[in-house]
C-alpha positions in Angstrom: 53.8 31.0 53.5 54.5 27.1 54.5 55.2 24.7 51.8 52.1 23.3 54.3 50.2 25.9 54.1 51.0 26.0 49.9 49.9 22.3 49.8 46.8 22.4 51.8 45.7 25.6 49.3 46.1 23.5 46.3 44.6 20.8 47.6 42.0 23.1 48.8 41.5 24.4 44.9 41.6 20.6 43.4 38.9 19.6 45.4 36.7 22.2 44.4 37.3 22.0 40.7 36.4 18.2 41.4 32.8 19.6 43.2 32.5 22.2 40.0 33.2 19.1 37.4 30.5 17.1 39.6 28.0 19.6 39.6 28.3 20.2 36.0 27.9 16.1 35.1 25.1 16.1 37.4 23.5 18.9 35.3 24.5 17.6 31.9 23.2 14.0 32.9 19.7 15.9 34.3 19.6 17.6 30.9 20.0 14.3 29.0 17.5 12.4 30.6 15.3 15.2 30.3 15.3 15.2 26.6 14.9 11.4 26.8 11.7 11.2 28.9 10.0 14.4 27.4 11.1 14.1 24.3 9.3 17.0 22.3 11.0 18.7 19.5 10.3 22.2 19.0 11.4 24.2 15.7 9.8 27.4 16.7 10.5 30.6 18.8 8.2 31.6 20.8 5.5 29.3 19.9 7.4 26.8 22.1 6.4 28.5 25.3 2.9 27.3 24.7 3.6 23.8 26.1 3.0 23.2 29.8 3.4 21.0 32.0 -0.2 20.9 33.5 -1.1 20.3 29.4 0.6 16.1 30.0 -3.3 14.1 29.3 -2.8 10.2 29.5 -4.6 8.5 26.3 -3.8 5.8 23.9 -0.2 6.0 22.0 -2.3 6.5 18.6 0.2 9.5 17.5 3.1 7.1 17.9 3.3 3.8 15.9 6.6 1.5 15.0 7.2 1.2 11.3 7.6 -2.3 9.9 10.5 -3.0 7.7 11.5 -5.4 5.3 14.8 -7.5 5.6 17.1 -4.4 4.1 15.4 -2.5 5.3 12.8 -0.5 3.3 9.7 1.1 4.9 6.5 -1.2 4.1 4.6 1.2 6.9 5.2 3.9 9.0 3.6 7.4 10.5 2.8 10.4 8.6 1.4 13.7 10.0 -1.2 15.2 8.1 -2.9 18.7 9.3 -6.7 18.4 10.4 -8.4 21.6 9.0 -11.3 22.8 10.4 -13.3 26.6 10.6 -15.2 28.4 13.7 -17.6 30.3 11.8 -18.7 31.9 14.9 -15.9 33.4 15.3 -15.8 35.2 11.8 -16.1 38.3 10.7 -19.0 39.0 8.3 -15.9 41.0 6.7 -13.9 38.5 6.7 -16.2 36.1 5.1 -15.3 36.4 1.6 -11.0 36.4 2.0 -11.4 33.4 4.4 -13.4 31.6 1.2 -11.4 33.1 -1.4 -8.1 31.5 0.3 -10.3 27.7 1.9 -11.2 26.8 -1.1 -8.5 26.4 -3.4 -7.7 23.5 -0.5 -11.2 21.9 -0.2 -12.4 21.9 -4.5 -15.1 19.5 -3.2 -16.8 21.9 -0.7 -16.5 25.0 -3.3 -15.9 28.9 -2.5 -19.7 29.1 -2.5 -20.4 26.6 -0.2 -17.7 27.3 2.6 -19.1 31.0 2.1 -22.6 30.0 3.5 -21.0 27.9 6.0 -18.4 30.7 7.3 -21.7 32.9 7.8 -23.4 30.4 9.7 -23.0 30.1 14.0 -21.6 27.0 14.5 -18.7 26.5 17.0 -16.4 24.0 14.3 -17.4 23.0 11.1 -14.3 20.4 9.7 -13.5 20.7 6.4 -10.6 17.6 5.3 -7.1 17.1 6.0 -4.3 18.5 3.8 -0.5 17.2 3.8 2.5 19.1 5.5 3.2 21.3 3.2 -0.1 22.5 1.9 -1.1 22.8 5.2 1.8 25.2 6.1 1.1 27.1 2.8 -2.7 27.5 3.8 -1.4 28.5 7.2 1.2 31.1 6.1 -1.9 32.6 3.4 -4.3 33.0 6.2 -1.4 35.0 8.4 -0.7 37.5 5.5 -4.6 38.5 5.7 -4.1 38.5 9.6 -6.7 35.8 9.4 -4.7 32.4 11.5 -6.0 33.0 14.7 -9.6 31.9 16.0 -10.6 31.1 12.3 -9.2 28.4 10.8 -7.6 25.4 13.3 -4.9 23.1 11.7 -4.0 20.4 14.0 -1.5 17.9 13.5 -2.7 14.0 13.3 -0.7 11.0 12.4 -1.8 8.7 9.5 -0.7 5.1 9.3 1.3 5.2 5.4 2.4 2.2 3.7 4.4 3.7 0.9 4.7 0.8 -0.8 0.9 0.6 -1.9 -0.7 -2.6 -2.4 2.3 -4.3 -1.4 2.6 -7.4 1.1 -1.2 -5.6 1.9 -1.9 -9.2 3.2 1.1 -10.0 5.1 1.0 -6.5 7.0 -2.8 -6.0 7.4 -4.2 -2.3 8.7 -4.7 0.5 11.2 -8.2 1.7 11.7 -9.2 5.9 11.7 -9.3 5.1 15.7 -5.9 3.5 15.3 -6.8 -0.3 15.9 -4.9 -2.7 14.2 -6.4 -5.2 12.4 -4.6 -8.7 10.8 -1.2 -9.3 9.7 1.7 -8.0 11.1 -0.5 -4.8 12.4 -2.1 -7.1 14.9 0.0 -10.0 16.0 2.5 -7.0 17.1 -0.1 -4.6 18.2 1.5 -4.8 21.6 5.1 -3.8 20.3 4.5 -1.3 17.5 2.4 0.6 19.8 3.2 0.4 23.1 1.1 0.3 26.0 -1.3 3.5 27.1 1.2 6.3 28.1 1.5 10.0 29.0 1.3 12.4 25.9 1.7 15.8 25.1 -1.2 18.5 23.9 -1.2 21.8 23.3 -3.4 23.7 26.1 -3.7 26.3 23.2 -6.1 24.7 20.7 -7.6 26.9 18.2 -4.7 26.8 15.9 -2.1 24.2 16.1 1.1 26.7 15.0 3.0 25.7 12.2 6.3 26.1 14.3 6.0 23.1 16.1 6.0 19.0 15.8 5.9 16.8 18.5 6.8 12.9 19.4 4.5 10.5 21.8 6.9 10.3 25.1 8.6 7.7 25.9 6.7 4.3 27.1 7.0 2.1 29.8 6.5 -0.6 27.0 8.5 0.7 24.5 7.2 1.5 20.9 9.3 -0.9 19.0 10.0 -1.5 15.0 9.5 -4.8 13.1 12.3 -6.0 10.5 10.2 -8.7 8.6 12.2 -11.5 6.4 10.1 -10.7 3.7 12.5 -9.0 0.6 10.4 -6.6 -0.9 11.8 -7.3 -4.8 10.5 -10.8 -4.2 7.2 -9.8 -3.0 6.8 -7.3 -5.9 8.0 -10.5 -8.3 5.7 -13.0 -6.5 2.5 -10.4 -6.4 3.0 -9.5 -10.5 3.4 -12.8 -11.5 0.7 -14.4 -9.4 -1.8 -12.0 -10.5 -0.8 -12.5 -14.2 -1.2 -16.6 -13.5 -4.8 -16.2 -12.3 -6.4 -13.4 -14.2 -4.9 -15.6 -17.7 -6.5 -18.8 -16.0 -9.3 -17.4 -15.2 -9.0 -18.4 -11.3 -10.5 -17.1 -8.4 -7.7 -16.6 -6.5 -4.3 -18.2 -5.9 -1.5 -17.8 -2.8 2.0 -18.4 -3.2 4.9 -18.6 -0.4 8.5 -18.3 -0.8 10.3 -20.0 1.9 13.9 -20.4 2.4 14.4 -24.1 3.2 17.8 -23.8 5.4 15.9 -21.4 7.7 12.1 -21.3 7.3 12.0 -17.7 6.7 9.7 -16.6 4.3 10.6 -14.4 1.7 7.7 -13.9 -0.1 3.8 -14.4 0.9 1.3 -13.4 -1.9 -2.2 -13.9 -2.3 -4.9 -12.6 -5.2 -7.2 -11.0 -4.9 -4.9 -8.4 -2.9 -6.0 -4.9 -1.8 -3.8 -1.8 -0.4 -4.0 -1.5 3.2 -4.2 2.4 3.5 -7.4 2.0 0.6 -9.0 -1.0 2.6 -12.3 0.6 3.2 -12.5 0.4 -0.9 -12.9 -3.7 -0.9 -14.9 -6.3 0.4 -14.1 -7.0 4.1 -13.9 -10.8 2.8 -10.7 -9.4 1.2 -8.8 -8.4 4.7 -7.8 -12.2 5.7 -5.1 -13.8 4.5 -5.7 -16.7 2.9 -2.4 -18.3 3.2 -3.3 -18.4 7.0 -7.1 -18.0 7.2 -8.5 -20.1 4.8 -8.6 -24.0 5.0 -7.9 -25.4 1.7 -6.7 -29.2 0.5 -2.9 -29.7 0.1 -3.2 -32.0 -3.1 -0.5 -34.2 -4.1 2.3 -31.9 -2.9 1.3 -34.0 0.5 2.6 -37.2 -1.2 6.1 -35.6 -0.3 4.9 -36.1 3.8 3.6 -39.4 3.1 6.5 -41.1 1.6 8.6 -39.6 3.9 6.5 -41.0 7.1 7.1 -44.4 4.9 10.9 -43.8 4.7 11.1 -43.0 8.2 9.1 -45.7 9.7 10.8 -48.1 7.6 8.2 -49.6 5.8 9.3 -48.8 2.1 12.6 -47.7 0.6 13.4 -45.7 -2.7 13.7 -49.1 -4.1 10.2 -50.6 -3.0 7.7 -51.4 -5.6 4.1 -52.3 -6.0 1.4 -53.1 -9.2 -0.3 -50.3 -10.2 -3.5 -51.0 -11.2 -5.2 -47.8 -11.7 -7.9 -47.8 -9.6 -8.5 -50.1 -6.2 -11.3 -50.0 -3.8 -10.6 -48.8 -0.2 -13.6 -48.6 3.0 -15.7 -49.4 0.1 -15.2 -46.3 -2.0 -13.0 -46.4 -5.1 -9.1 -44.8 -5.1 -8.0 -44.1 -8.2 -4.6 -42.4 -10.3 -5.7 -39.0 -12.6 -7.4 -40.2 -15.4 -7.4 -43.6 -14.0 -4.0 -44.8 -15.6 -2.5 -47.7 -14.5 1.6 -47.7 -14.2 2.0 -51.5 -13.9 5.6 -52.4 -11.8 6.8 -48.8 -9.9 8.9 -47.8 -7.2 8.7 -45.3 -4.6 11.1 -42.7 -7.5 7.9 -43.5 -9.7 5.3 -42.4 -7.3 6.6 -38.9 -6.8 7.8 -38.4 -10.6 4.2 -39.6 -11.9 2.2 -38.1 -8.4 0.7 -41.3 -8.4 -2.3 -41.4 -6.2 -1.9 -45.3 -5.6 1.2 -45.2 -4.8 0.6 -43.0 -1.8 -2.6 -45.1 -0.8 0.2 -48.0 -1.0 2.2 -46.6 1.7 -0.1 -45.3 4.0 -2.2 -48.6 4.0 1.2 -50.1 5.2 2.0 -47.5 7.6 -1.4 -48.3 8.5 -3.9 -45.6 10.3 -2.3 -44.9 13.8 1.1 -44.7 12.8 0.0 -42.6 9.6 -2.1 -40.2 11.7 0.7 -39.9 14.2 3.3 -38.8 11.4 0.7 -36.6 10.1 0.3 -35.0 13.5 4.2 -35.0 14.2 4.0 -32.7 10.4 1.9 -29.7 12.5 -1.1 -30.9 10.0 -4.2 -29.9 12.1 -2.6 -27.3 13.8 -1.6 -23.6 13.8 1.8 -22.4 12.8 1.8 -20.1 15.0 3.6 -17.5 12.2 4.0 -14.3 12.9 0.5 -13.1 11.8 -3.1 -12.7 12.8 -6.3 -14.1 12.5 -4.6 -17.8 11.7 -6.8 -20.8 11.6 -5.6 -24.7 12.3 -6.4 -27.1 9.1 -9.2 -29.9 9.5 -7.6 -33.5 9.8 -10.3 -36.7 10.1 -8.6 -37.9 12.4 -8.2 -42.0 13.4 -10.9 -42.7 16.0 -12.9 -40.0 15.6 -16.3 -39.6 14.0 -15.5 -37.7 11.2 -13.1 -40.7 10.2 -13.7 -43.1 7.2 -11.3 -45.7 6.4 -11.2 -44.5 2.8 -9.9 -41.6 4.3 -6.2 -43.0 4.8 -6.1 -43.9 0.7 -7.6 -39.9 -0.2 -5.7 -38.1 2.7 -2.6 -40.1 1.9 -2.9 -38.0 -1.0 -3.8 -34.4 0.4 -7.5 -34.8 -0.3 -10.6 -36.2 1.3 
């Protein structure tokens, strides 16, 4: 043999090692982006050949949902699978009557062994009975397949609940799902589109009567991705906020009260709390006035924290400084209707320090009157007053401004709005 011939059968060999290696990254890559686009775990034997391909239905993506996060972390709401129980009573045995009672109703206490007795003897094709948890519902499973009894009888199939573990916590902020899966306020809803995705492809079993235990299954993969939400909330200040809040209006005997916590670097809120408060999983268990958050859906006067936005339009515009003063008389008259401080105390000689440190009502009256209304409207405006914030929430309303040169105006409306009232 040639040291030609010797070459040319090496080179010969390398290349097909290199079609071998090809081949098997072509098959390894198929493999990967199969598990990627299917993605169905199976953790049973033969049970898994019950899956087909003709079985792929398009629906809603109601079996996959993102879960919403706080900051660090921690689950605030996420999926759970729960086993749907129901019974074919015409496809029981009159022997089989009593075992299929004697084992149901330990389960179902409120439909009693009596009761699921007369229904097991009746003819109807499904008769549902409640849903149980994972792993009562694999116990009741594994019960019914020691009497030979899991087949035809009894179906268990698998549904996913919308949990939030955390109870009654941040209920306002994250609002609810529905029993049809429909989102309603909060975060739920103004991310409807991300934590569930858009209508996509979805696996069933073409087997029905008994969803086997040896299986679980996840939505497939959607055009619009099913996405998770990291809030900015911190759940220990929510907790904080929500205990103490509740405290503050039950011991005042209030009807309700809101609180944010905002950091003021960033504008992220750490803490949104509002009373009364309900848990979002139990929300069929209050008043439907009770859904909406009324830090966003409720219109409500701003007080004398809005002397803070009037001073600083004064600042800004330069009609006043720290150092300005005025006579404080107590009360003055304004459009013809009277402006007075709490109580009606006059301060005498004080600056602009004064008017914040005594939330004096005439002092604020003092500088929007020399703002004057079009400029004082305009910095009002420039605030976001009269407008959504456009947070990250549902079902948010704009506030009510009487604004200058419309017919809801009164010109004793730049002394009491100067104020946050009126």
């Amino acid at each position: 043999m040639s040291m030609g011939d010797e070459f040319d059968r090496q080179a010969r060999h390398r290349l097909r090692l290199v079609d071998v290696s090809i081949l098997l990254l072509t098959l390894l890559l198929c493999i990967v982006l199969g598990f990627q686009s299917l993605r169905v775990v199976f953790a049973g034997g033969e049970d898994a050949r019950r899956w087909k391909p003709e079985a792929v239905v398009h629906g809603p993506a109601q079996d996959v949902r993102g879960n919403i996060l706080d900051r660090d972390g921690a689950l605030l709401a996420g999926i759970e699978y729960r086993w749907q129980v129901g019974v074919s009573p015409s496809a029981v045995r009159n022997s089989e009557v009593d075992t299929l009672a004697r084992i149901i109703s330990p389960y179902f206490p409120e439909w009693g062994e009596d009761k699921l007795r007369e229904i097991l003897q009746g003819d109807r094709q499904y008769v549902y009975l409640g849903n149980l948890d994972y792993p009562a519902g694999v116990e009741l499973y594994q019960k019914l397949k020691e009497e030979g009894l899991h087949r035809y009888r009894v179906t268990l199939t698998p549904v996913p609940f919308r949990v939030y573990p955390e109870g009654s916590l941040a209920g306002h902020l994250l609002g609810f799902v529905n029993a049809e899966g429909k989102a309603y306020y909060g975060v739920e809803k103004a991310y409807e589109r991300y934590l569930r995705g858009e209508d996509i492809p979805k696996l069933e079993p073409t087997d029905t009567y008994l969803a086997d235990l040896g299986w679980r299954f996840v939505q497939n993969a959607s055009p619009e991705p099913v996405c998770d939400i990291i809030l900015t909330i911190d759940r220990a200040a929510q907790y904080l906020v929500e205990q103490e809040l509740r405290s503050a209006v039950v011991s005042a005997g209030a009807v309700g009260g809101t609180v944010l916590v905002m950091n003021p670097r960033n504008g992220e809120i750490l803490a949104s709390a509002s009373y009364p408060a309900y848990a979002p999983a139990r929300y069929t268990e209050v008043s439907p006035e009770v859904w909406a958050d009324p830090a966003i859906s409720r219109q409500y006067e701003p007080g004398s924290v809005f002397k803070v936005v009037t001073l600083a339009a004064g600042l800004n515009a330069g009609v006043i400084t720290p150092q300005s003063t005025y006579i404080d008389s107590g009360c003055i008259e304004l459009g013809g209707e009277p402006i007075c401080n709490m109580r009606k105390v006059p301060y005498g000689l004080v600056d602009m320090q004064d008017v914040l440190v005594y939330s004096l009502n005439l002092g604020s009256t003092f500088v929007s009157t020399r703002l004057g209304p079009k400029d004082f409207y305009e910095y009002v405006r420039l605030f976001g007053f009269g407008e959504r914030t456009e947070v990250d929430l549902a079902q948010e309303v704009a506030g009510d401004v009487h604004w200058y040169g419309t017919p809801k105006f009164h010109e004793s409306d730049l002394g009491t709005n100067s104020f946050g009232q009126g």
